[in-house]
N, C-alpha and C positions, 0 to 999 in steps of 0.2 A: 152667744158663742164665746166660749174661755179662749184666750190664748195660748199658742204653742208653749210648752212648759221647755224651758233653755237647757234644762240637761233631762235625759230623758235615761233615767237607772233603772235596771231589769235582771232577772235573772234570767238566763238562756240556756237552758240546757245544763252544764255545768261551768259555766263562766257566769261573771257579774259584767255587764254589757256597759258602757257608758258610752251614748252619743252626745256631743257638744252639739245645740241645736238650734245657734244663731246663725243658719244659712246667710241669709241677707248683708250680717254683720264680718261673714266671714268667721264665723262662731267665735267672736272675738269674745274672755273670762268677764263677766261681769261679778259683783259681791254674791250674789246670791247662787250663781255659779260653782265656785270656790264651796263655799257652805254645803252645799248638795253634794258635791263629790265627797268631800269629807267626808259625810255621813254614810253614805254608799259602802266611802271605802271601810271605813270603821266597822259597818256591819256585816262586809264578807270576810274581814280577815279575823274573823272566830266562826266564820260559817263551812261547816266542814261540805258542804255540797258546793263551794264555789274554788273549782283548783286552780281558777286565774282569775285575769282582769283582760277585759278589750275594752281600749278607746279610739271611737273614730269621730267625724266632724261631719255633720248633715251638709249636704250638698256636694258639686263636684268639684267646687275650687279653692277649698280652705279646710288647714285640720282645726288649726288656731292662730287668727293671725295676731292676737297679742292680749291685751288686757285694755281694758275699757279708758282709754287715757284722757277724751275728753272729761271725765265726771273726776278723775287727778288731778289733771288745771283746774277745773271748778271749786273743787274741796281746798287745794291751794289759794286761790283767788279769796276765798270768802273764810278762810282761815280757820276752818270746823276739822274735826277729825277723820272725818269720811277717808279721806286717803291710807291716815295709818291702817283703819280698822280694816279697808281694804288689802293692802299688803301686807297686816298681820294674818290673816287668813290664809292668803295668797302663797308667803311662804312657809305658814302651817302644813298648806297641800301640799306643797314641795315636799317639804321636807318629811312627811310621812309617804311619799310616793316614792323615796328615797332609800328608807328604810321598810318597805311592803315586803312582807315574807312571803307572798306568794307572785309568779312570774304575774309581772303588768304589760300586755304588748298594745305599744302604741301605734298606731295605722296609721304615720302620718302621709298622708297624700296629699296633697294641696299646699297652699301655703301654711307656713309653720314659722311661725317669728313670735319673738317677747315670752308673752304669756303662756302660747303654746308650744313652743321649746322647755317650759316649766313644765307643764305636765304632760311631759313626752321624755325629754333624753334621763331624767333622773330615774325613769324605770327602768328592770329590765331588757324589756326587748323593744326595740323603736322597728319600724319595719317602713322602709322608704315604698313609693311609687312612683311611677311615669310624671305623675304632676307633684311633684315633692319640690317644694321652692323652701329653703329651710336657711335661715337670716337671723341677726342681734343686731337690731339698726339702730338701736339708740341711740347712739351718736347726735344720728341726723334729728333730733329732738329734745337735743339739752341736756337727754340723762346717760343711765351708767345702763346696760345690759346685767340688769337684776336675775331676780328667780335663781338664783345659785347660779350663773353665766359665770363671777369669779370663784368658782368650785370646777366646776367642767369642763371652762377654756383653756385654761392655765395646763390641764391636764392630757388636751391634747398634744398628739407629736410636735414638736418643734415650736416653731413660732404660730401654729395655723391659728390658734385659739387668738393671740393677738390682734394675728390681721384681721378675723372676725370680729373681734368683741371692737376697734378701732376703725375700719372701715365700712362695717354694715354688710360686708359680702355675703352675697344671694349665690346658697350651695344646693346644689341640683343632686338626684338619687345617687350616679356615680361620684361624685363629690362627698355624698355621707356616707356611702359606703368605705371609701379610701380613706374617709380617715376616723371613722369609727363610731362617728354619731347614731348612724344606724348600723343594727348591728343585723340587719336582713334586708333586705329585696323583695319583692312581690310588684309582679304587672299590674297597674291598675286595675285592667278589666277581672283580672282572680281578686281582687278584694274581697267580693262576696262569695267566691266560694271555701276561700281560705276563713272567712269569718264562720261560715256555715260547719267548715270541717273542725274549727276551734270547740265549736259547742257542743259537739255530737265523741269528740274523740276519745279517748281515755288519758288524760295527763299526767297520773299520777308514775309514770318511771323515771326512772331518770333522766333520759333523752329524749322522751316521749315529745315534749315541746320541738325542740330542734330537730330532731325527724320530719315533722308536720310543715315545720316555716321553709325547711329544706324542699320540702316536697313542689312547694309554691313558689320557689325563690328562681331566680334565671340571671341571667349577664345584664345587667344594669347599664351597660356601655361604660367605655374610658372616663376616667376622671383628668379634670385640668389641672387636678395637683401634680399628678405625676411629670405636667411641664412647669409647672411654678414652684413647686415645693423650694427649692433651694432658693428663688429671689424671695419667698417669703421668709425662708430663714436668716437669708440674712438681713435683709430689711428692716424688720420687725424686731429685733433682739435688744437686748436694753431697757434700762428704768426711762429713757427721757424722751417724749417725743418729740422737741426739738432735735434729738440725733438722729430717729428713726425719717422725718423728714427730710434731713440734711443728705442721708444715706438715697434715699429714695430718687433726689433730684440729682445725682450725681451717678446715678446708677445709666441713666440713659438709655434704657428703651423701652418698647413701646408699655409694654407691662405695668414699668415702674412710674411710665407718665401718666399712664391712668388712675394707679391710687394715690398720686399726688395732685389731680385733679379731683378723688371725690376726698379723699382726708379736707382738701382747702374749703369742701363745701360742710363738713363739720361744723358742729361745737368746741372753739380752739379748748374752752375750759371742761364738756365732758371728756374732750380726748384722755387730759391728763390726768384727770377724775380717774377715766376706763383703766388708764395703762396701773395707775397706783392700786386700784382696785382689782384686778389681776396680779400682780404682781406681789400683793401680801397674800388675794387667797389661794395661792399655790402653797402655801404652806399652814393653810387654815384644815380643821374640823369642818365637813357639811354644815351641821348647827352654830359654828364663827363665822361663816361667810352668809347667813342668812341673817344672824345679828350683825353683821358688816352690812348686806344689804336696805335692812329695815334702817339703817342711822344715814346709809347714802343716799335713800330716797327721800328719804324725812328734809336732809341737808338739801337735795336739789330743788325741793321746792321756795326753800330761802332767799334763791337767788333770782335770775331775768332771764336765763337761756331758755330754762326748760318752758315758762310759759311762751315765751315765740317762738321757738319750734314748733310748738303744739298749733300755733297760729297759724305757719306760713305752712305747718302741713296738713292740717286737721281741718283747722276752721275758714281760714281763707281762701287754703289750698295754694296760694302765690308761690309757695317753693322756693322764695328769697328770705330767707331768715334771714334778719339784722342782728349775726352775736355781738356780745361784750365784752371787751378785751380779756383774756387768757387769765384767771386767777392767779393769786398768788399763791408762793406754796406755803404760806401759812393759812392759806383759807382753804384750802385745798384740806390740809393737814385739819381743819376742824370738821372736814366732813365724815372723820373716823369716830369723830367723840361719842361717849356711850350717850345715849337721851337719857331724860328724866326716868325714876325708878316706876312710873304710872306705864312707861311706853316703851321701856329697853327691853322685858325678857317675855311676856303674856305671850307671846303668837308661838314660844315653844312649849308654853304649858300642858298643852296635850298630844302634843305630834307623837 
């Protein structure tokens, strides 16, 4: 008996179909994952019988909940390449899901963090559900919210992109809707027939798409930005997160003593990692903030956060990470440098 094969690529009708199909894992990107889409995608964007892209995530509780990160500690740990060659790939997909000339809608329903925020907000059409839990936690493990996160955050209204890519905030359907990440709605229980009416319908007009997701789409309920937006902007603004703390605990209430309770449970040295790294890619190229990213992941594995993070959340499960005092900002500053010419530019060679 073979095993379940982890992405499962088809054509359907006149769509190229992608299911992510680690249920179990919570369909969480493995390498050979990344690989497979690539390839998928590569051969329908010259196939004139495929007028889109659908991705969704096998099961009911996950589209993508991130990228494979114990085998990152591991390839860290034993100091082999496994990790570049991983996020070289990793932000290859991106960034060709980025540039995809044909609409790509992503179904996220379930949880949707890290790696599946990767191959979800850089398409076209993201399409939220009833179980849509959509997050950048990195933080809470040492690192920086990759996969273009400093491309996308920065580019949201106001400050929202910060207090996400800084706090790890867990955003619900009306949440993505308000503020842009998703750019549709659909009830769960219509998944399938919205996926069903994808494959059968005519997409080639102009509106033809948005008609269709229209058709599907309905009141998502209120979002909490509409009561937070303003403490998060002002909160959150600025290069330094010692001011944006300072702000926070002077703010006084209840709001603001909550994300000074989970900021303190951070990475003091990813925080200032995240905020620098946002804060150049808002004025980066897509393809600068993925060469920003391949050098800041490379860099975190350098250091002591990201491996106990991984511990106290991965492998222990303890939930008490012991970080290390807050970098300085000349080591901070080196987590920009280009890498050697063997490892700095190959993962955009063919996007």
């Amino acid at each position: 008996m073979t095993d379940e094969p982890e992405i499962i690529a088809r054509k359907t009708g006149q769509v190229g179909r992608i299911t992510l199909n680690r249920p179990k894992a919570l369909n969480a990107l493995t390498h050979g994952m990344c690989l497979s889409m690539i390839e998928a995608l590569e051969a329908w964007r010259e196939d004139d019988g495929v007028q889109a892209i659908v991705v969704d995530g096998a099961g009911e509780k996950g589209f993508c909940a991130g990228g494979d990160i114990l085998k990152l500690h591991d390839s860290g740990k034993a100091g082999d390449d496994q990790a570049w060659l991983f996020w070289r790939d990793e932000y290859r997909l991106n960034t060709l899901i980025h540039h995809y000339p044909k609409p790509y809608v992503a179904l996220i329903d379930g949880i949707t963090m890290g790696g599946g925020v990767g191959v979800s907000v850089h398409g076209s059409h993201r399409v939220a559900g009833d179980r849509t839990m959509f997050a950048m936690p990195e933080t809470g493990i040492g690192f920086h919210p990759d996969v273009g996160g400093a491309y996308f955050l920065p580019r949201l209204a106001g400050e929202i992109g910060t207090w996400m890519g800084l706090t790890g905030a867990r955003l619900k359907a009306p949440d993505c809707v308000a503020s842009g990440l998703a750019t549709h709605y659909c009830p769960s229980g219509q998944y399938e027939a919205l996926i069903a009416a994808l494959e059968t319908a005519d997409l080639t007009g102009e509106d033809a798409l948005e008609v269709l997701l229209e058709e599907f789409s309905g009141d998502p309920g209120d979002s909490d930005l509409s009561v937070t937006r303003g403490l998060i902007d002002a909160a959150f603004a600025g290069d330094s997160v010692e001011a944006i703390l300072d702000r926070i605990a002077a703010a006084g209430d209840d709001w603001s003593a909550k994300q000074a309770s989970i900021l303190a449970s951070k990475s003091p040295t990813a925080l200032k990692l995240t905020l620098a790294c946002l804060r150049k890619g808002a004025d980066l190229s897509f393809e600068d903030v993925m060469r920003q990213d391949l050098r800041v992941s490379s860099w975190c594995l350098t250091g002591k956060d990201f491996y106990e993070g991984v511990r106290a959340v991965i492998i222990d499960k303890d939930h008490s990470p012991k970080w290390s005092p807050v970098a300085a900002d000349s080591d901070i500053a080196k987590a920009f440098a280009p890498l050697d010419e063997a490892h700095e530019m190959s993962f955009l060679d063919d996007a």
